[in-house]
Each structure stands twice: as structure tokens, then as C-alpha cells.
N, C-alpha and C positions, 0 to 999 in steps of 0.2 A: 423582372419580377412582374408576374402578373397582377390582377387585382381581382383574383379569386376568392372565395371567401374560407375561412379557417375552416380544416374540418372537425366537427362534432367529435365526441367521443367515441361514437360508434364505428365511426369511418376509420379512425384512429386504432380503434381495436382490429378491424379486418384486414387494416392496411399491418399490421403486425400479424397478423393470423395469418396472411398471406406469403407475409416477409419469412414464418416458419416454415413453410411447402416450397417456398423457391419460385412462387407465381404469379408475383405484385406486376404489375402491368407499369409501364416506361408512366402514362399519366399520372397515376396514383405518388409512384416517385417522384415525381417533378413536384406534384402539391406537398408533399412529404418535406421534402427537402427546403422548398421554400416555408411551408412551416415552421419549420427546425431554425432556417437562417433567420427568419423574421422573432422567434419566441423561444426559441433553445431546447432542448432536447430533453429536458425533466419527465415532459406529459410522456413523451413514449419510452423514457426506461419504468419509469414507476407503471406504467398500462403494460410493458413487455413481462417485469416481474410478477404483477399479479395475473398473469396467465399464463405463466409458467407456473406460479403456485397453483392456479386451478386446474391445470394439466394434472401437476403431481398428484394433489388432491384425486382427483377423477383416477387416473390410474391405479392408486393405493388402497380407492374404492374397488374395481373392478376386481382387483386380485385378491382382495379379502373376500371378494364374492365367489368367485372361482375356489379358494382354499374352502370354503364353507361347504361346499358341496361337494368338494372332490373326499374329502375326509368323513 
């Protein structure tokens, strides 16, 4: 284990953003993972959940917008 420092929220979020496309990079996993063994896995289901809600969200918007105007 190295002695990297924790990452932030935000890294946290892109390092899931990316984990959704299939194109998190070998480093990014390695601080991921050492994360996870060091602090356990809570921060990234509750960070994975709520942007999966904001996806849905955002999509549910988009096609109310599309229905709006096609009609």
C-alpha cells in the first residue's frame, strides 16, 4: 500500500463515472481499491447510487422534453 493520499469526492465521482463507460485507467483502480481496503466501500455505493439517480433523473427530463414537443 502506498501512501497516497484519499481521493476527494470528486475523483470519487469520476473514478465511478468512468467505472460506468468501461475506461477507468489501471491507476485510478489501484487508488480505488486501496481506498476501499483502507475505508470500506460505503463512500462509493452511496456516490454510485446517487448518479445513477441523477442519470435517471436527467434522462426522465430529457424525454418529457422530446414528448413535449413531438405532441
Amino acid at each position: 500500500m502506498t501512501s497516497e493520499k484519499d481521493p476527494n469526492i470528486f475523483q470519487i465521482a469520476f473514478s465511478l463515472l468512468a467505472s460506468f463507460f468501461g475506461v477507468q485507467s489501471q491507476k485510478n483502480m489501484d487508488r480505488d481499491e486501496a481506498y476501499i481496503e483502507k475505508n470500506g466501500i460505503k463512500v462509493y455505493v452511496i456516490m454510485g447510487f446517487f448518479l445513477v439517480f441523477c442519470l435517471l433523473i436527467t434522462l426522465f427530463g430529457i424525454v418529457q422534453v422530446i414528448l413535449h414537443f413531438v405532441q
